[in-house]
N, C-alpha and C positions, 0 to 999 in steps of 0.2 A: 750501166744503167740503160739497158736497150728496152726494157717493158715498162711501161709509165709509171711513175711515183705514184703514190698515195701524200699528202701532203696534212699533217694536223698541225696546228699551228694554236698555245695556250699561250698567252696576253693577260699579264698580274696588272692588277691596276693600285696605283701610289705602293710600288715595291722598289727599294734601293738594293744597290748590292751589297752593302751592310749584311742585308737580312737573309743570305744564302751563305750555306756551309762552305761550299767550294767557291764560295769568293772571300773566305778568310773568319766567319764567323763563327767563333766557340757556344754564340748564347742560343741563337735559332737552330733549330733543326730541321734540316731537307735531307734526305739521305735518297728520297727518287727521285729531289734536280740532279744531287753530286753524282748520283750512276748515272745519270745523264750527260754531265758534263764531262765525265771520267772518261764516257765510251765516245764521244764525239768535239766537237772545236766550240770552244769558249772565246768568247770576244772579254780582256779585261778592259778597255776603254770604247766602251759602246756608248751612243750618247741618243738621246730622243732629240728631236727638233723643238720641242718643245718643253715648259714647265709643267702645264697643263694638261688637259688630256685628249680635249675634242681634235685638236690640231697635230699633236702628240700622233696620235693614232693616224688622222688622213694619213701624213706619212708613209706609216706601214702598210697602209691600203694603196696605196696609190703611187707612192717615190716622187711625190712634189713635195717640195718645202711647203709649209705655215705661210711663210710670207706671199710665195708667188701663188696659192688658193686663196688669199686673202683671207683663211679663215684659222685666224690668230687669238681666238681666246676659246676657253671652254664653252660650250651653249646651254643656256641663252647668254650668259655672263652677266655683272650688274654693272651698275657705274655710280660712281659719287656724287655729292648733292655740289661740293664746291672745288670740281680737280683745276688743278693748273693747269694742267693740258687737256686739248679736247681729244677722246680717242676716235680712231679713223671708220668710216662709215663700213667695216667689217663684215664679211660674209657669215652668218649664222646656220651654215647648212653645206654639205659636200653635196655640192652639183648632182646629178643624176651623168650627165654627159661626161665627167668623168671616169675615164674607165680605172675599176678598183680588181682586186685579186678573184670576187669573183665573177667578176666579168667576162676577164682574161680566162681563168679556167672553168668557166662552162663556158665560154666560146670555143673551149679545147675538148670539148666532153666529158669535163669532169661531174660528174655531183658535187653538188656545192652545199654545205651546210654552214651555219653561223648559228651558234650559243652563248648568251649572255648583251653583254652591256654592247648598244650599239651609237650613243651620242652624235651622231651625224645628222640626223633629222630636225627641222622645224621646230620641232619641241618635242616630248614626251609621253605624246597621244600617239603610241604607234598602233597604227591599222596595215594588216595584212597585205603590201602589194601597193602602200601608197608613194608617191615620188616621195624621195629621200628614206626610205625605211630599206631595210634591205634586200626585201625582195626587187627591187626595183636596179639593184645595182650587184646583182650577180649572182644571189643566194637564193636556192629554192627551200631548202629546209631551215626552218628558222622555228627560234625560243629566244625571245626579249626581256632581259632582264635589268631591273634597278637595282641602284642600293636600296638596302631594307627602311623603313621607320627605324628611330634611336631607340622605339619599343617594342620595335620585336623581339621575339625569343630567342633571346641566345642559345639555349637549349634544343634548336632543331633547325640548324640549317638556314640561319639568318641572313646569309649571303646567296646563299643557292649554288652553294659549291656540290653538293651529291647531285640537284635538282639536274646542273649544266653538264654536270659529270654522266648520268646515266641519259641525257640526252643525247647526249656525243658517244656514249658507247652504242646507243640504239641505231644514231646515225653509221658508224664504223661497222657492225654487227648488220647490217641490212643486207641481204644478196644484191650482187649488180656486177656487171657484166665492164665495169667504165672504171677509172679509179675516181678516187676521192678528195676534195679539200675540204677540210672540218679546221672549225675556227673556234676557240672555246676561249670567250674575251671575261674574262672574269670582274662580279664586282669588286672583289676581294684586294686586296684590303684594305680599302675606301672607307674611311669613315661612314656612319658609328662603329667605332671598334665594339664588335661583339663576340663571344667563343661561349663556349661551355664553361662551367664554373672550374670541372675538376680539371680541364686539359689547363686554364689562366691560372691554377695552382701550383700544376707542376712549376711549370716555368718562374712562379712564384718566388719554388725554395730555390733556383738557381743561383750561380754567382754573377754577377752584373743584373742582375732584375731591379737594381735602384736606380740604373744608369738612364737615361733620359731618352737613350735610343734604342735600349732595350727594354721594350714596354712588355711584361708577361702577356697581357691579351691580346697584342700585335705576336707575338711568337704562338702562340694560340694558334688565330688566323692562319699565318704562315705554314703551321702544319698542317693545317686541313689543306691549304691550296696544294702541299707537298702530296699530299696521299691520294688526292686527284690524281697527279701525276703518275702516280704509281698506278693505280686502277687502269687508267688511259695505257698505259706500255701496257698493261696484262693483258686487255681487251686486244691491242694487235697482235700481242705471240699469239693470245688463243683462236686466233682469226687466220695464223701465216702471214700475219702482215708486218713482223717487225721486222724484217732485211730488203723489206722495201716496199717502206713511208719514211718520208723525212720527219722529222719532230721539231720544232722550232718555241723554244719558249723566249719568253721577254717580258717588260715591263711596258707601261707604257711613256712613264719619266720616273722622278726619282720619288722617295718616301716623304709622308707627309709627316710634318714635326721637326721643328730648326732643336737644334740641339750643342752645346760647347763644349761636347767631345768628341764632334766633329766627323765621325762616324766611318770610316775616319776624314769623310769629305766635310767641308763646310758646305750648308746653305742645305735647301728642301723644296719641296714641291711647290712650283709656284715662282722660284726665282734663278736667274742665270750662275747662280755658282756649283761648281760638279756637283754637291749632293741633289740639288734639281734637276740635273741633266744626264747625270750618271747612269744608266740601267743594266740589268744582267741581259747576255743572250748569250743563248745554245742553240748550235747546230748538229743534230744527230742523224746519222745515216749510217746505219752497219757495213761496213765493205768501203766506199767511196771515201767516206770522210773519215779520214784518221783522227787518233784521238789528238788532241795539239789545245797547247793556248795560242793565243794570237793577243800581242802587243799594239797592234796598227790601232791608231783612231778609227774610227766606224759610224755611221749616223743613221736615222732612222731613215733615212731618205733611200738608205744602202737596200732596206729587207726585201722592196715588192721586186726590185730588177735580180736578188739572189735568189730568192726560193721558184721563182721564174727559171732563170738561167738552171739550179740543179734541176728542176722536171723538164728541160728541155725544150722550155718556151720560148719567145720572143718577146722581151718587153714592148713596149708604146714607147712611139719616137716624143724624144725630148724631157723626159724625166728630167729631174735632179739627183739622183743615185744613179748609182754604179753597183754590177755586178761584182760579188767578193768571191763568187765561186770558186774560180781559180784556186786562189789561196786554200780555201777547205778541201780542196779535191787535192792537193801538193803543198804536204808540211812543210817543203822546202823553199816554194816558191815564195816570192818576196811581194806584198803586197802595197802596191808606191802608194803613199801619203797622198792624202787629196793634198788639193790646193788649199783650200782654207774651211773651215766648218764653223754656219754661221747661224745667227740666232735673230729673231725679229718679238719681241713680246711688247709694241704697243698697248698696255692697257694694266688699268690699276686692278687689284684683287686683293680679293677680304684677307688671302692667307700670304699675299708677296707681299717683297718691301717697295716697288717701285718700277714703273716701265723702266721697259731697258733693251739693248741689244748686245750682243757679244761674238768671239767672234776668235776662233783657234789657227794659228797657222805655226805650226810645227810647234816646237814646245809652247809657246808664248800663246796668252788669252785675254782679250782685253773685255772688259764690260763697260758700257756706256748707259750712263742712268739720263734720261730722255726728259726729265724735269731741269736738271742743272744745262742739259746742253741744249734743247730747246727751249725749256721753261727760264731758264736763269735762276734759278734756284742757289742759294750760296751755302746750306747746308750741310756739304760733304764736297767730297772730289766728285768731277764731272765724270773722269775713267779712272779705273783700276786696271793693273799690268801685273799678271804675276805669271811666274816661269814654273810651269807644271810639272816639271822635268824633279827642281829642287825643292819645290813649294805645292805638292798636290794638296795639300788642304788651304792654299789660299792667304796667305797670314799677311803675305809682306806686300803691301800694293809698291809696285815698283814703279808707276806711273812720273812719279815728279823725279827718281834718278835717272830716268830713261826717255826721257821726252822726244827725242827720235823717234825711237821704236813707237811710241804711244800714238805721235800724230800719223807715223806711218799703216799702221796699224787701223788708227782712229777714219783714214784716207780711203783703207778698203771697203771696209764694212760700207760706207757711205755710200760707196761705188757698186759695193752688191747689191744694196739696197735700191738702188739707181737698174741697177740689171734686170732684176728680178723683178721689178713692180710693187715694191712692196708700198702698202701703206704710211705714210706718214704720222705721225700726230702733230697737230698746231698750239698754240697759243690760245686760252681760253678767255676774250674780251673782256669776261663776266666774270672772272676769277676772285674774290674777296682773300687779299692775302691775312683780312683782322680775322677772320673764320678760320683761318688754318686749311691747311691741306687738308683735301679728304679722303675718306678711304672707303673703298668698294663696301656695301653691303654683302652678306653672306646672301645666299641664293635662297628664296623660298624652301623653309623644310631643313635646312643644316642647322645646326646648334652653334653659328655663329663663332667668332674668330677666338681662338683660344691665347692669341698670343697679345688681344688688347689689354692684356695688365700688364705686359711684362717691359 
């Protein structure tokens, strides 16, 4: 790798790895992630910092945790009329002064481009060049995109998967003398589920099309985002760029839809158990990076100090990730375990069941629901404990056979939390326990929580 990277980097939004071939899936069809992931290193236990997405992503942009940006929900987020806990006075916006990936690479002389969803901002009145949009934090070519209306057309490109796609080729395809980072954040496949009528057919007469996590017009989606992908590899062979640009895909947490088969993960978007937390990642580089899975835990916090280290950069002192290059660049080499990988989700949402924090150290994962353990709440168990190892779907809370483990456990997280700066939530004075708990409103414009009847 002695002549600079090219670096593109596509970002699924509410994709689990349920929903990719080469993570085990007969119902969906990816066939240009699985050559992707075939020719380069797969992460099977990669995890997002997050439930949700805005913090989800700083992450990837930047290698800080959710908690120590303080900016731990989606933006703007809501809040309830009557919560038990109050949520903490939360950052709504990623810093400008934070340095993000393309910061670091147009301080390198890269061109910088960003395509699609960028949630960092104040709000959703993005102007060209304002603080918090992304001209402002590293990106000189930019195309800003939302999710659609629930009525738009499904019939043309309802997400702006062709739209992000031929802007990032146009990007890729430009003459220039510098190499490249293109970042293609997709809305896909965020709710409103939309597709084409005849592609949510096929997938129709499928087998599993009844299954609750195999939705035909989520497998739709899913193919459209797949054949981006392919277009995107076609555009660097026909450019000479595909033996050197790295390709990095991901999600940015897990799939949106709880389901009791589990998928094979329990839990979804929105809450600490793996199918919330779970994500795909690919790392491709023809030559360097051999083909390989990789076992090791991995977190979001890992992405902006790796795809740094493989182009030769220098991360910013004091991240919270760690460079994995090593490991991609040497099948062989042993990639040591973090210490502990931890979670902060202060705050109620239309589609979770409940603040919480959580928190992995070697097999073992504990979840702490932030109502019973600050709140006082007697509804449920305060933690859950289950061993990952023999229980990856979650089933058996081992918390009351294990009460060692749980308080020891229960002892760190506190203690990271204490390190890190994170937010707290209090005690809400005001609380009416005869009104019941409440629960976040949906955000202006969503079709509201599908899971309030069940």
């Amino acid at each position: 790798m002695n002549s600079p990277l090219n670096i593109l980097i596509v970002i699924a939004d509410d994709m689990g790895v349920h929903q990719l071939g080469c993570y085990g899936s007969s119902f969906y069809e990816t066939p240009h992630l699985d050559l992707l992931a075939a020719g380069g290193a797969r992460f099977a236990t990669a995890y997002s910092t997050s439930p949700v997405c805005s913090p989800a992503r700083a992450s990837l942009y930047t290698g800080l945790h959710p908690a120590r940006l303080h900016l731990t929900n989606y933006i703007p987020g809501t809040e309830p009329a009557n919560p038990r806990l109050i949520t903490p006075a939360w950052r709504p916006y990623l810093p400008v002064e934070v340095p993000t990936l393309g910061d670091v690479f147009k301080k390198n002389g890269y061109a910088t481009g960003h395509f699609g969803k960028w949630h960092f901002a104040y709000d959703y009145n993005y102007h060209p060049g304002r603080p918090t949009d992304p001209e402002s934090q590293g990106f000189d070519s930019v195309l800003v995109t939302r999710k659609p209306s629930s009525r738009a057309d499904a019939e043309h490109d309802a997400h702006h998967v062709e739209r992000l796609t031929d802007a990032a080729i146009d990007f890729i395809s430009t003459p220039r003398t510098n190499p490249f980072l293109c970042v293609v954040a997709h809305n896909t496949l965020h709710r409103p589920e939309l597709a084409p009528a005849d592609l949510i057919a096929r997938y129709a007469s499928k087998p599993g099309a009844d299954h609750a996590h195999e939705r035909p017009v989520v497998a739709a989606m899913v193919e459209q985002l797949d054949r981006s992908i392919g277009r995107l590899r076609a555009a660097l062979r026909s450019h000479g760029f595909e033996r050197n640009t790295l390709v990095v895909f991901t999600s940015d947490h897990g799939a949106f839809g709880r389901s009791q088969d589990c998928k094979p993960l329990r839990g979804a978007k929105a809450d600490l158990y793996e199918g919330g937390v779970r994500v795909p990642l690919i790392y491709s580089l023809p030559g360097p990076v051999a083909p390989q899975v990789r076992n090791e835990p991995v977190a979001g916090t890992d992405f902006f100090s790796t795809v740094l280290d493989l182009a030769g950069l220098v991360a910013p002192e004091n991240v919270d990730g760690r460079s994995v290059a090593p490991a991609l660049l040497d099948p062989a080499a042993r990639l040591a375990p973090a210490a502990e990988l931890c979670w902060h989700f202060p705050h109620y949402h239309h589609l979770g069941l409940a603040p919480s924090g959580a928190i992995r150290v070697g097999r073992y994962k504990l979840i702490e629901w932030f109502d019973r353990t600050i709140g006082g709440a007697e509804d449920g168990p305060a933690f859950e404990l289950y061993d990952l190892a023999s229980d990856p779907s979650e089933q058996h809370n081992l918390a009351a056979q294990e009460p060692a483990r749980t308080s020891e456990l229960a002892a760190r997280i506190r203690n990271w939390r204490r390190e890190i700066g994170a937010q707290e939530m209090t005690r809400n004075p005001a609380f009416d326990p005869a009104l019941g708990d409440g629960m976040a409103p949906p955000p202006p414009g969503d079709p509201g929580n599908p899971y309030s009847s069940q």
